[in-house]
Backbone and ligand atoms as CSV (ligand in chain L), in Angstrom:
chain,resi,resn,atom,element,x,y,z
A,1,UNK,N,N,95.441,69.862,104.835
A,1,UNK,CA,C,95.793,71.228,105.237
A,1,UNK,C,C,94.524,72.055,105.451
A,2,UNK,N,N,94.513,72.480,106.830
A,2,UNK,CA,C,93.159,73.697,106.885
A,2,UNK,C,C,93.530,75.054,106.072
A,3,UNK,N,N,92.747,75.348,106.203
A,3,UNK,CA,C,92.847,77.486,105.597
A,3,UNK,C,C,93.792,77.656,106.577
A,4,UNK,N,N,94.708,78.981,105.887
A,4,UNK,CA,C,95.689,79.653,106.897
A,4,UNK,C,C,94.718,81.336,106.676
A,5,UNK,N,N,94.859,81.635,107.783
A,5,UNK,CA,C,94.300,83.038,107.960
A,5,UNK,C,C,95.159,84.014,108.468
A,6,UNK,N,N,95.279,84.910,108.298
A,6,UNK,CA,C,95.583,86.301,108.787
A,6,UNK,C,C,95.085,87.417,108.516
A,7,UNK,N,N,94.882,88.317,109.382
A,7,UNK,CA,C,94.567,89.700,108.913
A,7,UNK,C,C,95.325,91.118,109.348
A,8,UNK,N,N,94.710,91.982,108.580
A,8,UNK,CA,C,95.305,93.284,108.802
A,8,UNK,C,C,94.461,94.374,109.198
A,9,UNK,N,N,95.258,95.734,110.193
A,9,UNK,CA,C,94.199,96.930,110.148
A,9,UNK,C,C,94.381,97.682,109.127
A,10,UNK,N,N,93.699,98.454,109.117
A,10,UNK,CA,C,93.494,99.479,108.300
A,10,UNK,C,C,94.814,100.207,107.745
A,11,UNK,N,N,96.114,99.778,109.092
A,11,UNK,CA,C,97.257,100.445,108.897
A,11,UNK,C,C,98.455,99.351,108.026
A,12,UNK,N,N,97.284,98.326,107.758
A,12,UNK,CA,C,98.045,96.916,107.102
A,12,UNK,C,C,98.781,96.446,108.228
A,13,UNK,N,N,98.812,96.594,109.853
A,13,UNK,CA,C,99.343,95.903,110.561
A,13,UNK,C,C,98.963,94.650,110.743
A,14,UNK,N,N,99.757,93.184,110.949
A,14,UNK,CA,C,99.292,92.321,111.199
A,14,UNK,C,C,98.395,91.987,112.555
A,15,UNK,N,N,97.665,91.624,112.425
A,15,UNK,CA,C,96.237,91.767,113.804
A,15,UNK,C,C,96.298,90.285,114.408
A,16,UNK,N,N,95.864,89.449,113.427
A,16,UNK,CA,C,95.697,88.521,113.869
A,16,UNK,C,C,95.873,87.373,112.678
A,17,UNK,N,N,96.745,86.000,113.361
A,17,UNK,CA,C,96.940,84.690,112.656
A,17,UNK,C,C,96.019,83.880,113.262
A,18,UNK,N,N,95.846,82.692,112.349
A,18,UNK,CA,C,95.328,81.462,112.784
A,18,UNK,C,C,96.411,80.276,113.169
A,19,UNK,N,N,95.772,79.141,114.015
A,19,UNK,CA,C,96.818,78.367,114.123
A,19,UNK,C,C,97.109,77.803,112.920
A,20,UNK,N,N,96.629,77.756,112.408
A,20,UNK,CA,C,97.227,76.929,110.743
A,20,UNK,C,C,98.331,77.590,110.037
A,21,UNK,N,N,98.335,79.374,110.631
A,21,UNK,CA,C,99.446,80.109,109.991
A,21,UNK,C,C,100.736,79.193,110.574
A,22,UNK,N,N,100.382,78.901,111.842
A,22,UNK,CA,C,102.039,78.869,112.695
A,22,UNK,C,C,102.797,77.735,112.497
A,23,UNK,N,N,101.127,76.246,112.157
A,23,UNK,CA,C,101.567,75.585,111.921
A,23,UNK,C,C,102.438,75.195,110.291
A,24,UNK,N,N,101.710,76.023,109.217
A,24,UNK,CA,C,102.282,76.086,107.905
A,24,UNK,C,C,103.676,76.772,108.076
A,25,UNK,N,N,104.088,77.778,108.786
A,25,UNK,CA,C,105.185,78.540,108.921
A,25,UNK,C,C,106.243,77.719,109.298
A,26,UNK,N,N,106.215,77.050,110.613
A,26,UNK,CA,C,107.183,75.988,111.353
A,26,UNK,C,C,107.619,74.917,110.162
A,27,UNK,N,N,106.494,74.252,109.374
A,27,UNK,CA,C,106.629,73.293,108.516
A,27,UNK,C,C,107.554,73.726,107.525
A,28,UNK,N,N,107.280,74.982,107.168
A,28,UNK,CA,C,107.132,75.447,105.839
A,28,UNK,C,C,109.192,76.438,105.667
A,29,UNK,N,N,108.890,76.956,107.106
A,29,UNK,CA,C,110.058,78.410,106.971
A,29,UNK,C,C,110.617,78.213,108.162
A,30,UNK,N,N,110.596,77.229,109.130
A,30,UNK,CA,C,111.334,77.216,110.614
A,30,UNK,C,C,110.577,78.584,111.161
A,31,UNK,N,N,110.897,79.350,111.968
A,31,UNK,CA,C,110.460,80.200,113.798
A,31,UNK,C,C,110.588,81.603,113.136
A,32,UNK,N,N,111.354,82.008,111.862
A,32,UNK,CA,C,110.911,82.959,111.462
A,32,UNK,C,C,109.741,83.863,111.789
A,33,UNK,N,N,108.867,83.312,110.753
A,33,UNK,CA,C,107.583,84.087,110.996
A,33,UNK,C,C,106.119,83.497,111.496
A,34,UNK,N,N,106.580,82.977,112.433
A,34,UNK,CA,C,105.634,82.389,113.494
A,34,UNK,C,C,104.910,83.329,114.222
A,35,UNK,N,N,103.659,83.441,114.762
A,35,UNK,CA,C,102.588,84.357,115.051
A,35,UNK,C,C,103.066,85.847,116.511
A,36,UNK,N,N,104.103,85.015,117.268
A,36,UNK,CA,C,104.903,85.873,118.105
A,36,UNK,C,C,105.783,86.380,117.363
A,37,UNK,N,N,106.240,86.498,116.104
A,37,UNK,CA,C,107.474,87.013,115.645
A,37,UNK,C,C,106.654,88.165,115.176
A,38,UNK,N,N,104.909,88.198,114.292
A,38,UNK,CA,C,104.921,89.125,113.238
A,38,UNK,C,C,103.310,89.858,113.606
A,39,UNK,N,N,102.758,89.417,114.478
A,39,UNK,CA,C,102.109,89.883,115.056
A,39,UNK,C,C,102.360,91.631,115.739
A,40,UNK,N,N,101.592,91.888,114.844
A,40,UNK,CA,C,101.816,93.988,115.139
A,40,UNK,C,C,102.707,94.428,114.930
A,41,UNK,N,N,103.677,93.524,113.270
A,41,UNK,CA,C,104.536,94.515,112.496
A,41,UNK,C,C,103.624,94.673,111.279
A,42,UNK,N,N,104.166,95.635,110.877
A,42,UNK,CA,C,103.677,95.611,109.223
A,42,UNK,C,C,103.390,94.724,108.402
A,43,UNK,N,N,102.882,94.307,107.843
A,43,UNK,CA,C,102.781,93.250,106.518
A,43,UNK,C,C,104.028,93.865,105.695
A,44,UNK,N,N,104.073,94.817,105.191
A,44,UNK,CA,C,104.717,95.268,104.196
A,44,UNK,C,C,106.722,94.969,104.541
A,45,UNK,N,N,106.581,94.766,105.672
A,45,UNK,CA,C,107.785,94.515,106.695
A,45,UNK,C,C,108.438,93.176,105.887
A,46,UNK,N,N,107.486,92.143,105.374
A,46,UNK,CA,C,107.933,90.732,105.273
A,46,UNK,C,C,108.027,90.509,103.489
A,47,UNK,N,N,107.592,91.940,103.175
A,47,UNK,CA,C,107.642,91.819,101.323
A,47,UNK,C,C,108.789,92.373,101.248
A,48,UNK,N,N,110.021,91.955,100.098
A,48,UNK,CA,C,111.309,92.494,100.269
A,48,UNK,C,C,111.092,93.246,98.393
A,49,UNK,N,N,110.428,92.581,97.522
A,49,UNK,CA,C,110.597,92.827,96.358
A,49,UNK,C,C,109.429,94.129,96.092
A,50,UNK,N,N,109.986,94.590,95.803
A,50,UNK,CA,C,109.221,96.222,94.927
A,50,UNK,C,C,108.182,96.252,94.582
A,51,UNK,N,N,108.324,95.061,93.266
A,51,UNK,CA,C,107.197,95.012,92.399
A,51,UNK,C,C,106.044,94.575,93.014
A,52,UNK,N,N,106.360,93.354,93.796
A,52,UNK,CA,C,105.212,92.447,94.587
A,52,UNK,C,C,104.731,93.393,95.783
A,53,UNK,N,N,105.477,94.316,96.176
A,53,UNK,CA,C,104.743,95.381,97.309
A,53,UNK,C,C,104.022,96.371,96.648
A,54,UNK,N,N,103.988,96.591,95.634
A,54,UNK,CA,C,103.334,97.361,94.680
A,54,UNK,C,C,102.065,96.694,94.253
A,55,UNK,N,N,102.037,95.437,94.144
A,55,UNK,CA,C,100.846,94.979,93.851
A,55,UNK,C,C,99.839,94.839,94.759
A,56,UNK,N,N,100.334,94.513,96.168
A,56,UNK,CA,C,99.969,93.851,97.518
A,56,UNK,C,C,98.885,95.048,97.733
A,57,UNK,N,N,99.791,96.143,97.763
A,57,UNK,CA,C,99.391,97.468,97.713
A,57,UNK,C,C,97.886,97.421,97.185
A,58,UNK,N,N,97.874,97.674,96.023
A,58,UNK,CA,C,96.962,97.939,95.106
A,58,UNK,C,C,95.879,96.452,95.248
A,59,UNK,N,N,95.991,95.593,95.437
A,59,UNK,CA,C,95.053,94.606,96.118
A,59,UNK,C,C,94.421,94.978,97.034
A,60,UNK,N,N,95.411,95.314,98.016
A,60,UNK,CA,C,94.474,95.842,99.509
A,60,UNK,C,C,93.682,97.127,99.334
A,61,UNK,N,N,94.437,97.840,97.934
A,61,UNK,CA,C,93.092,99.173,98.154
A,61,UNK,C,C,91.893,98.891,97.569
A,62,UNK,N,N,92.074,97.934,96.464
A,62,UNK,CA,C,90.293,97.239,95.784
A,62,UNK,C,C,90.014,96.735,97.071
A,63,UNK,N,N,90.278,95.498,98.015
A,63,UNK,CA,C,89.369,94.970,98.847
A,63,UNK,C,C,88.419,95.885,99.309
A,64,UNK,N,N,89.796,97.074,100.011
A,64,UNK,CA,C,89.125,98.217,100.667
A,64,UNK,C,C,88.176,99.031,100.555
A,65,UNK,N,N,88.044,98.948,98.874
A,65,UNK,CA,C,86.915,99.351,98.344
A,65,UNK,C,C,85.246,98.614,98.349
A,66,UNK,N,N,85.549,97.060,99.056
A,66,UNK,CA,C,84.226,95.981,98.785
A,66,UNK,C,C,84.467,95.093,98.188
A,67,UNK,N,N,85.571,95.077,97.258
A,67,UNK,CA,C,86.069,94.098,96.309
A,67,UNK,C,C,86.225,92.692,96.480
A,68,UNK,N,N,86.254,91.804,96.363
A,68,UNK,CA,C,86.235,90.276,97.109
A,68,UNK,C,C,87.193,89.624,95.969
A,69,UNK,N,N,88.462,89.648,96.099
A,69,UNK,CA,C,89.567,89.148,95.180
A,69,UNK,C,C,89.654,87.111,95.366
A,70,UNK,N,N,89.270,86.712,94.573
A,70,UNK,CA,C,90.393,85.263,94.395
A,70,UNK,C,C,91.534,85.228,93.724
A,71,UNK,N,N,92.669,84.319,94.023
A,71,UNK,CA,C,94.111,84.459,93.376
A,71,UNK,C,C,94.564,83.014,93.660
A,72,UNK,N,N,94.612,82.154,92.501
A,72,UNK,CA,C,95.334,81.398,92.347
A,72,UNK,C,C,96.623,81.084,92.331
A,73,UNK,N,N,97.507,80.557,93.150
A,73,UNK,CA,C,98.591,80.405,93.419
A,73,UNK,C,C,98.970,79.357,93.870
A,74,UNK,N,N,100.793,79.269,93.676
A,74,UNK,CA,C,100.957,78.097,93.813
A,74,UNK,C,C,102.353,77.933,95.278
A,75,UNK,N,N,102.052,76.907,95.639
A,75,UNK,CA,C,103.254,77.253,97.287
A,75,UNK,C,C,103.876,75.847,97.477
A,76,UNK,N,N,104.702,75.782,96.479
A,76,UNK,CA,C,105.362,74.139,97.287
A,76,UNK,C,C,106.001,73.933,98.443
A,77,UNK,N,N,105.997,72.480,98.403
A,77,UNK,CA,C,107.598,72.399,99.977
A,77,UNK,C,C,108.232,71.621,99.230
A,78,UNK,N,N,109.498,71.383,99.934
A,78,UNK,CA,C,110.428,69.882,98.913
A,78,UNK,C,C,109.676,69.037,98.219
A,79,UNK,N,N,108.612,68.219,99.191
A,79,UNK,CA,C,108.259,67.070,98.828
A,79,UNK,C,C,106.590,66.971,98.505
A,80,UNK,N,N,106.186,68.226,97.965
A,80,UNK,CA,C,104.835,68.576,97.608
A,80,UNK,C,C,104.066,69.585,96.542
A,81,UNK,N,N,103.918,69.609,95.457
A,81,UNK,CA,C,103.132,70.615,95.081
A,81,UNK,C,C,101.717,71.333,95.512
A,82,UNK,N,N,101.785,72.251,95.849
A,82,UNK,CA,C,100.454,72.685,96.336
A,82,UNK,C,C,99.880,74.063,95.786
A,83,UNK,N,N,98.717,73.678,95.321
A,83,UNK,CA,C,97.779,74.604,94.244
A,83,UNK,C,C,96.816,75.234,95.391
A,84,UNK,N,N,97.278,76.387,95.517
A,84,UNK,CA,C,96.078,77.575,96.439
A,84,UNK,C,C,95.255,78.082,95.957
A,85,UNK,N,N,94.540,78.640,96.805
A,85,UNK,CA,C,93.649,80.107,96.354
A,85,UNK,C,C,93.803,81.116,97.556
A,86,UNK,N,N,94.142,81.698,97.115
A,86,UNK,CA,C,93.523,82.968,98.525
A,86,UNK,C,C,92.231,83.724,97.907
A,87,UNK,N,N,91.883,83.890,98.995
A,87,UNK,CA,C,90.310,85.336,98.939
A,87,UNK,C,C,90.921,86.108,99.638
A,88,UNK,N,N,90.795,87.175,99.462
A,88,UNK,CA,C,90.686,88.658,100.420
A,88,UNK,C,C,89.618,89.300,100.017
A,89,UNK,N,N,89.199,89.610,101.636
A,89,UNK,CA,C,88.037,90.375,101.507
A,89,UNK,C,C,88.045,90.899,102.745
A,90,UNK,N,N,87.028,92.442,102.962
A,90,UNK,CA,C,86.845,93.076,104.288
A,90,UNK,C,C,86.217,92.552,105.379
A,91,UNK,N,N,86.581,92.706,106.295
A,91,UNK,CA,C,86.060,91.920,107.228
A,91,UNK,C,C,85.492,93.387,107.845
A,92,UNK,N,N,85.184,93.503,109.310
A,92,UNK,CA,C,84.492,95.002,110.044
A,92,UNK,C,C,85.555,95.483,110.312
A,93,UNK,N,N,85.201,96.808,110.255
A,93,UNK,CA,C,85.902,98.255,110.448
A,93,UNK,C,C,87.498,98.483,109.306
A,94,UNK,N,N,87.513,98.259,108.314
A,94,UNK,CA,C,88.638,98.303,107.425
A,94,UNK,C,C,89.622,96.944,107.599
A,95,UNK,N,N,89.597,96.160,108.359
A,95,UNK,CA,C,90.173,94.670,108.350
A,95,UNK,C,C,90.567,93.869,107.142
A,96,UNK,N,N,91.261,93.907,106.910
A,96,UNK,CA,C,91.640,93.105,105.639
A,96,UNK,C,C,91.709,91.273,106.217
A,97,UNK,N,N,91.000,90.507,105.620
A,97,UNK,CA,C,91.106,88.822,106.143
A,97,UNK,C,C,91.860,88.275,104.876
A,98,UNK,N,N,92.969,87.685,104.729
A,98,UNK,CA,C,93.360,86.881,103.471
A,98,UNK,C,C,93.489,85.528,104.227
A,99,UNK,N,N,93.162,84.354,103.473
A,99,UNK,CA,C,92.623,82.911,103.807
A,99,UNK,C,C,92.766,82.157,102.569
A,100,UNK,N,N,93.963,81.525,102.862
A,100,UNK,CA,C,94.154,80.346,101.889
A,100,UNK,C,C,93.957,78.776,101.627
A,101,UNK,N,N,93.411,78.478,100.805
A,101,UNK,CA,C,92.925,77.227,101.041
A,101,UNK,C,C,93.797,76.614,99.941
A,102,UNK,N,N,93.817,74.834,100.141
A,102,UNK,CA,C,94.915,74.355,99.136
A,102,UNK,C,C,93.371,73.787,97.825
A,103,UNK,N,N,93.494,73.840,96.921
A,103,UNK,CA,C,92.750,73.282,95.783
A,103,UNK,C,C,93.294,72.049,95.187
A,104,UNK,N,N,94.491,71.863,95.459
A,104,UNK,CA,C,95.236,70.188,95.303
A,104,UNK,C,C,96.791,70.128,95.623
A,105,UNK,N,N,96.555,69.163,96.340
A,105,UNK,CA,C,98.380,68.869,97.144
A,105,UNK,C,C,98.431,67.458,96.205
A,106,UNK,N,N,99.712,67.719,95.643
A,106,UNK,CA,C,100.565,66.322,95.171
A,106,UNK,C,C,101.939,66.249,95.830
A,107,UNK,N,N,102.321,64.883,95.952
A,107,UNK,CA,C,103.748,64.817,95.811
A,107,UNK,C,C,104.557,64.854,95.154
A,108,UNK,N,N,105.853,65.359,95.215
A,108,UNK,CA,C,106.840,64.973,94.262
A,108,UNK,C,C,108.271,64.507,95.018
A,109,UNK,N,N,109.194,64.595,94.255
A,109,UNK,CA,C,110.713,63.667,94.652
A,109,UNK,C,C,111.041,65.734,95.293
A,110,UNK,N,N,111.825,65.424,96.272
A,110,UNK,CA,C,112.678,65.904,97.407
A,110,UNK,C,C,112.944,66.946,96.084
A,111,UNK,N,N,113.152,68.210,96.869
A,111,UNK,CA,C,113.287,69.729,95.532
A,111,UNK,C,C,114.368,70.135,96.791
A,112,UNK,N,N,115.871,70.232,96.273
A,112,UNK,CA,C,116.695,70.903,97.581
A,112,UNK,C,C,116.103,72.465,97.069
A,113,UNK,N,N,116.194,72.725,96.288
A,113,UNK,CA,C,115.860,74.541,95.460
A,113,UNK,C,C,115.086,74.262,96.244
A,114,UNK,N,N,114.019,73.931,97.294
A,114,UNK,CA,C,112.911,74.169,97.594
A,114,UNK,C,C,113.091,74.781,99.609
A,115,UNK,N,N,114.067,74.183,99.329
A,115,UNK,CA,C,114.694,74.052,101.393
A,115,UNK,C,C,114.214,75.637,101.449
A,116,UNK,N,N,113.874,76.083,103.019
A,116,UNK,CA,C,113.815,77.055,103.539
A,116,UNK,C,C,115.449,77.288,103.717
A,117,UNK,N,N,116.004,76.736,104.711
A,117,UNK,CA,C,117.331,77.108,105.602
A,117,UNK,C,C,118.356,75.473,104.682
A,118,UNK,N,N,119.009,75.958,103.683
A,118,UNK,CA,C,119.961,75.132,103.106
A,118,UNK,C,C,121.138,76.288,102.391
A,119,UNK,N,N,122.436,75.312,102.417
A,119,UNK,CA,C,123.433,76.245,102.090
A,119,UNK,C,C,123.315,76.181,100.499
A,120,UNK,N,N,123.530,77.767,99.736
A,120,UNK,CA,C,123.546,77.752,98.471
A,120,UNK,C,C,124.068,78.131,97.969
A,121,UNK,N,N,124.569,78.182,96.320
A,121,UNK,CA,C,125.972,78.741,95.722
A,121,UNK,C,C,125.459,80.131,95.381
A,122,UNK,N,N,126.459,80.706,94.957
A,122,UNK,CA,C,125.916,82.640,94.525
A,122,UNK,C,C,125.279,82.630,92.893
A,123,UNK,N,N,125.155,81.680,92.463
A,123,UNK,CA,C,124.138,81.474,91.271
A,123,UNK,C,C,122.910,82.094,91.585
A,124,UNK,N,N,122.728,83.149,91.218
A,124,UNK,CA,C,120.809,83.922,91.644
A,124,UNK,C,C,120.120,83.554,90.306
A,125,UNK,N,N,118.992,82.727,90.543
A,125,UNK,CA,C,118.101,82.965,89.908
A,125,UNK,C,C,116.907,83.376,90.034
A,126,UNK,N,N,115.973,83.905,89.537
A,126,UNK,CA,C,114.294,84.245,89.768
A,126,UNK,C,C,113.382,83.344,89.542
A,127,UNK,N,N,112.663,83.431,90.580
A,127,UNK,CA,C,111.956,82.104,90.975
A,127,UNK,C,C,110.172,83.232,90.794
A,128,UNK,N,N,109.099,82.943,90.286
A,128,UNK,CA,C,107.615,83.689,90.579
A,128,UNK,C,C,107.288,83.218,91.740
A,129,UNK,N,N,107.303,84.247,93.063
A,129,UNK,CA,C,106.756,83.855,93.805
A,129,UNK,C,C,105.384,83.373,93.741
A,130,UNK,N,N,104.178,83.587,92.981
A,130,UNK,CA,C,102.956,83.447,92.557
A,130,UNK,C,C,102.883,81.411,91.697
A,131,UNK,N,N,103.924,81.580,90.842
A,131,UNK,CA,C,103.616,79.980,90.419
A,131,UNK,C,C,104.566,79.259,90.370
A,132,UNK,N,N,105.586,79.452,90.795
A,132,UNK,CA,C,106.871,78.699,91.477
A,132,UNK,C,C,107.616,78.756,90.074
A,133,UNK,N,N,107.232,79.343,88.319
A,133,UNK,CA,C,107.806,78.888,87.652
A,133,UNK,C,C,109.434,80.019,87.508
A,134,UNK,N,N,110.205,79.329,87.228
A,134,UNK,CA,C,112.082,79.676,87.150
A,134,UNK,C,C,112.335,80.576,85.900
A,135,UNK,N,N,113.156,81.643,86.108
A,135,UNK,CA,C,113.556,82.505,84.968
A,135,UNK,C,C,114.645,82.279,84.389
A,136,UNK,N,N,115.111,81.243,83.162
A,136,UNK,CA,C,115.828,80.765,82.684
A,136,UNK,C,C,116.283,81.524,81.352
A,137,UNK,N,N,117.494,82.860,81.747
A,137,UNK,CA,C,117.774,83.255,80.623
A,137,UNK,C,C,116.891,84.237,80.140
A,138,UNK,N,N,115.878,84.289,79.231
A,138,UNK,CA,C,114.672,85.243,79.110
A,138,UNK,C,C,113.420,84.581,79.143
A,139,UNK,N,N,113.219,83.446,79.756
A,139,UNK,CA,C,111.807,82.671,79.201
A,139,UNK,C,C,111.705,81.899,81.179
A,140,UNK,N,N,110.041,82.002,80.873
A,140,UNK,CA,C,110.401,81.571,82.296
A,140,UNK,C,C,109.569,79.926,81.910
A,141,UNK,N,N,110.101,79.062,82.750
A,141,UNK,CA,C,109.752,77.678,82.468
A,141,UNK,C,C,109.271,77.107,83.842
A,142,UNK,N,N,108.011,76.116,83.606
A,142,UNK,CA,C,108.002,75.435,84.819
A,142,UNK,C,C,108.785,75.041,85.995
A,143,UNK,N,N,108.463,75.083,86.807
A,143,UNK,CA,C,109.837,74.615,87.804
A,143,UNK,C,C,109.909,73.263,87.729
A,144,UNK,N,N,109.046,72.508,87.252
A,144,UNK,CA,C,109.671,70.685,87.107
A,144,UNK,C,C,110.456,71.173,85.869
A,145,UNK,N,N,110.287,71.585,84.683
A,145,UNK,CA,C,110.806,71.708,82.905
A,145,UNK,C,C,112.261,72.141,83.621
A,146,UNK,N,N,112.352,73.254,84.465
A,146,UNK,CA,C,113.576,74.168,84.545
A,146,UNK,C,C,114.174,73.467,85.402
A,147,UNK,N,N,113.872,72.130,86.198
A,147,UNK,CA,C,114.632,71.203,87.123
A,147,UNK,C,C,114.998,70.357,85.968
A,148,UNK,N,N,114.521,69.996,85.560
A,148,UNK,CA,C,115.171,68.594,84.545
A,148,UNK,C,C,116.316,69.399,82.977
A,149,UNK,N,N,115.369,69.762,82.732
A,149,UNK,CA,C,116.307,70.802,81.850
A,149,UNK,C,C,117.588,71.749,82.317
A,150,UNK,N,N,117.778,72.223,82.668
A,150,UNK,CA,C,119.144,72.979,83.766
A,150,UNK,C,C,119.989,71.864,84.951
A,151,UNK,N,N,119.281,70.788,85.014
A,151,UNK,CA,C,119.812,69.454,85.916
A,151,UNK,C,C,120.197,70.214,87.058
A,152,UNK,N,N,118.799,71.032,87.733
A,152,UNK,CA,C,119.521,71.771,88.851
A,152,UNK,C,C,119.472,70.885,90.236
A,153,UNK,N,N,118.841,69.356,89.968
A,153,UNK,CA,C,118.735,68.431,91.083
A,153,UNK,C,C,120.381,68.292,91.132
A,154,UNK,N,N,121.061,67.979,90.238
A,154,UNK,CA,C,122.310,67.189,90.166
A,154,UNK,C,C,123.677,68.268,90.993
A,155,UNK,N,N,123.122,69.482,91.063
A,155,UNK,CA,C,124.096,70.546,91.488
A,155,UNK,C,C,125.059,70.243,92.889
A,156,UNK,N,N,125.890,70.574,93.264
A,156,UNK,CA,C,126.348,70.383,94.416
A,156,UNK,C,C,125.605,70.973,95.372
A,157,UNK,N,N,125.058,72.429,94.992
A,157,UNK,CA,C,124.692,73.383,96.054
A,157,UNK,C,C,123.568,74.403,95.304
A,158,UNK,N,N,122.241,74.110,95.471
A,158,UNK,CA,C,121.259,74.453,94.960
A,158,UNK,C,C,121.570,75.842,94.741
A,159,UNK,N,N,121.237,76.774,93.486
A,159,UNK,CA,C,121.089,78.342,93.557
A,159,UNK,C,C,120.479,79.205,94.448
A,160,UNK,N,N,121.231,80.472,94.504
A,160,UNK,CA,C,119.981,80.749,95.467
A,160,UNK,C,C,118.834,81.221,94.495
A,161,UNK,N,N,118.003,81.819,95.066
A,161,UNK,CA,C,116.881,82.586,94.438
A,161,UNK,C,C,115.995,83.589,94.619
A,162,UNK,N,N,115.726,84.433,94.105
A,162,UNK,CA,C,115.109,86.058,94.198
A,162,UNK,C,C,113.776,85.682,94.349
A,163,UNK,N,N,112.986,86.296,94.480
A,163,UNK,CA,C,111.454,85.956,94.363
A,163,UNK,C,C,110.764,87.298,93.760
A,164,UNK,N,N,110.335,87.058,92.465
A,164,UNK,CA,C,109.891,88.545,91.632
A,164,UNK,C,C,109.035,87.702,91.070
A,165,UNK,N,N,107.782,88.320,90.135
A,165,UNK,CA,C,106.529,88.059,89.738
A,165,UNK,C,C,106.951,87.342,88.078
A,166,UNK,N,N,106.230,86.651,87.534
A,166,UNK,CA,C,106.383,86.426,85.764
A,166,UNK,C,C,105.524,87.450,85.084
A,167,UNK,N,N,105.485,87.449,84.039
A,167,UNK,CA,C,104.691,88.404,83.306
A,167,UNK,C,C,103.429,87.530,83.563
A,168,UNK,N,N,103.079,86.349,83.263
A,168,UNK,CA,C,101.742,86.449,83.427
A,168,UNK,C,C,100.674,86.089,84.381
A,169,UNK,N,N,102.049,85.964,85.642
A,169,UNK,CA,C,101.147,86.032,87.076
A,169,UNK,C,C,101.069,87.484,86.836
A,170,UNK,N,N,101.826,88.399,86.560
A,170,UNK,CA,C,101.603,89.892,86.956
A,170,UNK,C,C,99.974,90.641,86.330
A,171,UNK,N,N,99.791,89.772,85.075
A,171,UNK,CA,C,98.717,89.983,84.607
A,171,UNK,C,C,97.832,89.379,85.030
A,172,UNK,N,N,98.043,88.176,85.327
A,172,UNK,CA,C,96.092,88.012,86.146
A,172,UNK,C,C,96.136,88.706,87.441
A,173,UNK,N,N,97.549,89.168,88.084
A,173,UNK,CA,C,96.871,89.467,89.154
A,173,UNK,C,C,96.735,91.247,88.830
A,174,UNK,N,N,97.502,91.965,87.714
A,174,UNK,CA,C,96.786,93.556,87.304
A,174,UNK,C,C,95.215,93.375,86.746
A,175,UNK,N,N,94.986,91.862,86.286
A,175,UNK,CA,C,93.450,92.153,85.696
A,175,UNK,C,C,92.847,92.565,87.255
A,176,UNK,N,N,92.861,92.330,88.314
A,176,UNK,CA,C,92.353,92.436,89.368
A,176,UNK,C,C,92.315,94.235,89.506
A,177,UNK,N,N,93.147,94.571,89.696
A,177,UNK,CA,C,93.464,95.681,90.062
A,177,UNK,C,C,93.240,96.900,89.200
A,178,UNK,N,N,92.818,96.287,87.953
A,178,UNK,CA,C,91.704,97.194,87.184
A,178,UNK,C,C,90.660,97.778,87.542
A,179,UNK,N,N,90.293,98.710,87.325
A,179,UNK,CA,C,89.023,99.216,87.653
A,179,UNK,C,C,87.970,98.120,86.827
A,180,UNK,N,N,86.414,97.753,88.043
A,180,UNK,CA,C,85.967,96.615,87.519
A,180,UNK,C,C,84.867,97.425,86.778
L,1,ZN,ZN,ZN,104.123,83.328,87.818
């Protein structure tokens, strides 16, 4: 996998993708948000959850400040674990560049919870968008622990799922957003 790139203006509009965005997108989410779909809308357009636009937020105003953020994260597909990083940092004239690189791809066995476009039952659960781990009840657990444990492979019709932060992605990524 190459770096996926995109950036933003000053108005957080999307400016510009790389081909690696379109190609991770197609792979990843089907025609959705492919580079003709999101090209010179908002960024903020494609965040649906509160909290995580609140943070996004407050990321982009440290960059804005000079700041040069890394963020470890994690982005599977069905049949892959994959350990990121993004950087953001300014590029000229207020440009925001975020560029993700993978730090280790594994395989694993077929994750239906993982499908972009699959039919699912009205079971909601919360999924961290940041480390893929599942909110089980009050404790959040790995997403392999919370697959084998909950036997959510065995289901007829995978849950759906919310995408909100854990407490302690929320904290490495507020240590950021501290004043340094
Ligand atoms: Zn997390």
């Amino acid at each position: 996998m190459n770096a996926i790139e995109y950036q933003i203006d000053e108005k957080n509009n999307i400016i510009f993708v790389n081909e690696e965005w379109d190609r991770f997108a197609m792979d990843n989410y089907g025609e959705g948000i492919t580079s003709d779909k999101i090209i010179g809308k908002n960024l903020f357009d494609f965040i649906a959850n509160i909290t995580v636009k609140q943070i996004y937020l407050d990321l982009i105003a440290k960059v804005r400040k000079g700041n040069v953020l890394l963020i470890d994260f994690r982005c599977d597909a069905t049949t892959c674990k994959r350990f990121l990083q993004l950087t953001m940092k300014i590029e000229n004239r207020n440009i925001v560049k975020f560029t993700s690189k993978a730090k280790e791809i594994l395989s694993q066995d077929y994750l239906n919870i993982l499908a972009p476009t699959i039919i699912r039952s009205k079971e909601l659960i919360s999924m961290c968008s940041w480390c893929k781990k599942i909110k089980v009840e009050t404790e959040w657990e790995e997403l392999e622990h919370a697959i084998n444990k909950y036997n959510l492979l065995n289901q007829m019709l995978p849950p759906s799922l919310t995408h909100t932060k854990c407490e302690e992605c929320y904290e490495q990524v507020n240590s950021f957003i501290k004043p340094f």
